[in-house]
C-alpha positions in Angstrom: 155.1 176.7 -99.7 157.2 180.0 -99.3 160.3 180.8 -101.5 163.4 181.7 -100.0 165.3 184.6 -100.8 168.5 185.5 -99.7 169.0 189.2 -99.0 171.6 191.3 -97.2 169.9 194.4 -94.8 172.9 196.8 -94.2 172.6 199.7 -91.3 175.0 202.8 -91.3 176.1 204.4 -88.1 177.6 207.9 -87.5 177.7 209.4 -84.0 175.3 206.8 -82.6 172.7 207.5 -85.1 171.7 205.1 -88.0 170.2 205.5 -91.2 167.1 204.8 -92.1 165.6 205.5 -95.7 162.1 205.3 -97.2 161.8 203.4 -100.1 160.6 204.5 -103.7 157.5 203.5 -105.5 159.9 202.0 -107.8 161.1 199.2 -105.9 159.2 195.4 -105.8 158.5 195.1 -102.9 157.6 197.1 -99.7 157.1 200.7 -101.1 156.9 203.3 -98.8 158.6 201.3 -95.9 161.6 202.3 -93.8 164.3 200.1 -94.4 168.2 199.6 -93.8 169.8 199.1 -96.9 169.3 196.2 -98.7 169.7 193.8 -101.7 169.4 190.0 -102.7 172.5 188.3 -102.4 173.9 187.5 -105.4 177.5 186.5 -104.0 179.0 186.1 -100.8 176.9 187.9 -98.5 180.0 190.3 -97.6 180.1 191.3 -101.1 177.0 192.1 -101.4 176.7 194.3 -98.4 179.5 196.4 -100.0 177.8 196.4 -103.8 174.6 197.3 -102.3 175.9 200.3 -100.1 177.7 201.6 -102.9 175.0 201.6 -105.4 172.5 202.8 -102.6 174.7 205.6 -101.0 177.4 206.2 -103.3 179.7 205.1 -100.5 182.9 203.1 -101.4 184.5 200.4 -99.1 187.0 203.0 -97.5 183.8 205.8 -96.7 183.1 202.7 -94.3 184.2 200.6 -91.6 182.6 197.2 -90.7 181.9 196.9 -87.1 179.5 193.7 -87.2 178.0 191.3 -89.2 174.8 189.8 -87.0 173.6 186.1 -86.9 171.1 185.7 -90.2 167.2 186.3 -89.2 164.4 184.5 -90.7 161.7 186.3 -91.8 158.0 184.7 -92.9 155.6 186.9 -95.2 152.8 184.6 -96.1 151.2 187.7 -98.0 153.8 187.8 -100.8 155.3 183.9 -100.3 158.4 184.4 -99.3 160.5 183.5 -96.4 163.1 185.8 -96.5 166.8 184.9 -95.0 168.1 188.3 -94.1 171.7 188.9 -93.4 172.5 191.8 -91.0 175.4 194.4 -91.1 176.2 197.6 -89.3 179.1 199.6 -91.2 180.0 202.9 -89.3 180.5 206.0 -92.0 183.4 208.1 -91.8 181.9 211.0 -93.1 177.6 211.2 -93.2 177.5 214.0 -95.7 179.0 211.5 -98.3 175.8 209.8 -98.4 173.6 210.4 -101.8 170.6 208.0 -102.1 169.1 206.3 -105.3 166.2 206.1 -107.1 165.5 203.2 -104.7 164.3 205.8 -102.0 162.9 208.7 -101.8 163.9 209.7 -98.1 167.2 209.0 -95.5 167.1 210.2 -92.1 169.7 209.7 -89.5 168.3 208.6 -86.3 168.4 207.0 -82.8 167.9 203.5 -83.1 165.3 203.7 -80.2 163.0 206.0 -82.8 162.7 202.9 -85.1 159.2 202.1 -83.8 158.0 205.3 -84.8 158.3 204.2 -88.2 156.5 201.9 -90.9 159.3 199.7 -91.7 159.6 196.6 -93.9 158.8 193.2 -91.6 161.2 192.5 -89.0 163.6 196.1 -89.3 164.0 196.0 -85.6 164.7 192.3 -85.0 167.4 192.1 -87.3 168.9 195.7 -86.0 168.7 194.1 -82.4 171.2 191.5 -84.0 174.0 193.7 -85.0 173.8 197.2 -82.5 175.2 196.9 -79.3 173.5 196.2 -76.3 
């Protein structure tokens, strides 16, 4: 039987670009992968989304805007047990050079969403983007 976690995957925007970052050898789980910001939910899933891009980017709550929080996408990794229950968010930044990564990652690149396939990303990346970018 899978656990469930509950985790909040958080997608910055500036100029129609988002930001993708690589995570560090240091993290639990998926090392190496592309990924959106991301944490387990330890509140509200809104809080969390703000705690987690401030510890990851430095950014406060008034470096971003919210422009939508996306249905929550169920994702199945038999390898590691867990069903994960991610909850997705795209914040727009006001100002992209603001942005100062953690020791959770070890790259960020800004890019066109449509480039996600070129990279290894954590399971499901481009499903639960598909939930929050517009059409």
């Amino acid at each position: 039987m899978l656990r469930q976690k509950r985790v909040v995957s958080c997608f910055l925007e500036s100029d129609g670009r988002i930001l993708l970052l690589r995570r560090s050898g240091r993290v639990g789980t998926y090392q190496g992968r592309w990924a959106a910001i991301s944490g387990y939910i330890e509140k509200t899933a809104d809080e969390q989304a703000l705690t987690e891009i401030a510890e990851e980017t430095g950014l406060s709550g008034r470096d971003i805007e919210l422009i939508r929080r996306g249905q929550p996408l169920e994702v199945r990794d038999e390898k590691l047990g867990i069903r994960w229950l991610v909850h997705p968010y795209l914040f727009r930044v006001k100002e992209r050079g603001q942005v100062s990564i953690d020791w959770e990652h070890e790259e960020a690149r800004w890019l066109d969403p449509k480039e996600i396939d070129n990279y290894p990303t954590v399971p499901s990346l481009k499903e639960a983007l598909a939930r929050v970018w517009p059409a």
